[in-house]
C-alpha positions, 0 to 999 in steps of 0.5 A: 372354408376348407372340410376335412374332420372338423367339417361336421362342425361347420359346412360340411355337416351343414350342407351334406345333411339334408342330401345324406338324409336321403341316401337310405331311405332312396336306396336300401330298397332297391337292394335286395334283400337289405331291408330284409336285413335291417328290419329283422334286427341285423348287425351293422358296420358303417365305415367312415360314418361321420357325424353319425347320421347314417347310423342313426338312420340304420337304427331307426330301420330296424338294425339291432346295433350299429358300429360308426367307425371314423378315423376323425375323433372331431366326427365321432364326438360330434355324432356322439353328441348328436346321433346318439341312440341305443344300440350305437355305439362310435368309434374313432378306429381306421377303417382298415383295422376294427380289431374289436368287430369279430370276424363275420359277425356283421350282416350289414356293412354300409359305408357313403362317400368315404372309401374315396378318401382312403390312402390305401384302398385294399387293406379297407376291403379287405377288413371289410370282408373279415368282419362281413358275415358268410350272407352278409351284404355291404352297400359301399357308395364312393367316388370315382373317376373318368378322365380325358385322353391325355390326362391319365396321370392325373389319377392317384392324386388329390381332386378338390371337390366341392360341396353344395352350390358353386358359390359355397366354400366347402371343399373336401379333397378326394384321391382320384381313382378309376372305377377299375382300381377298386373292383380290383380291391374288390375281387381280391377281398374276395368279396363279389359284386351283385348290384351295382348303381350309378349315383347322381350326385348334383351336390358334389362337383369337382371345383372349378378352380381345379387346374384340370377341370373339365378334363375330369369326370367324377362318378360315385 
């Protein structure tokens, strides 16, 4: 069973649900000031939002409106369907052109494990940073990757990763990059890093059928 849009249908959606569940709760307090944000009725972006999850997790912590944008019309409907609430809206938009979201108008900028998906990270980062307010705060998190000596032309290809237990049969493609390339993006958006974490991510791994597992490391 391949992931790609349609997985918020079948085993993606099935699998990632009760881990996704728990990124905010785990996380936003430990960021300063971003809970701050949400329970005084912030304005918030999530980009790549999927089935919709997040959104509406963000709206039960208090944000005032939320924007779930996905290139995936498959997603956008089923989070239409299934993580409807007021104040969110969806969108079936590319992440780096939301010609709708005025320029730093949004507080709060989320995104989880999408960004790595992006052909073309810069111009993503830089929609980032038109649409985040001037004391805006954007909690990305995304793969990336380390690898062996030797094998540095492996970067900027496709990487099957698998979700769940090694017996499951969902796989998502992620482009590896390094760490590097999108810090770089990062500081040409102008936009400045001020926390940064190491995520332990135990329910994603790079599939061993891949030629070159073992070789390559991923970090989010």
């Amino acid at each position: 069973e391949s992931a790609g849009p349609e997985g918020a249908l079948r085993g993606e959606a099935r699998h990632w649900r009760a881990a996704r569940s728990q990124v905010l709760p785990n996380m936003i307090p430990a960021l300063d000031g971003v809970q701050a944000k949400l329970e005084s009725g912030c304005q918030v972006i999530d980009v790549g939002c999927g089935d919709g999850i997040h959104c509406k997790l963000l709206a039960d912590m208090g944000a005032a409106s939320v924007v779930g944008v996905d290139l995936s019309n498959e997603f956008i409907d089923y989070a239409k369907e299934h993580n409807a609430a007021p104040g969110i809206s969806y969108h079936a938009y590319n992440a780096a052109d939301i010609p709708f979201v005025e320029k730093h108008s949004q507080e709060l900028i989320f995104s989880n494990m999408a960004i790595h998906c992006c052909e073309d990270l810069q111009p993503v980062f830089t929609e980032i940073a038109r649409t985040l307010s001037r004391d805006g705060t954007a909690v990305l998190v995304f793969n990336n990757y380390t690898v062996d000596p030797g094998y540095e032309h492996v970067f900027n290809t496709v990487c099957p990763v698998r979700l769940g237990p090694e017996d499951s049969t969902v796989i998502v493609q992620n482009i590896m990059r390094p760490r590097s390339e999108a810090f770089k993006c990062i500081t040409a958006a102008k936009l400045q890093i001020m926390q940064e974490f190491e995520v332990l991510d135990r329910h994603a791994n790079v599939s061993k059928d891949y030629e070159h597992h073992g070789h390559v490391h991923k970090h989010a």
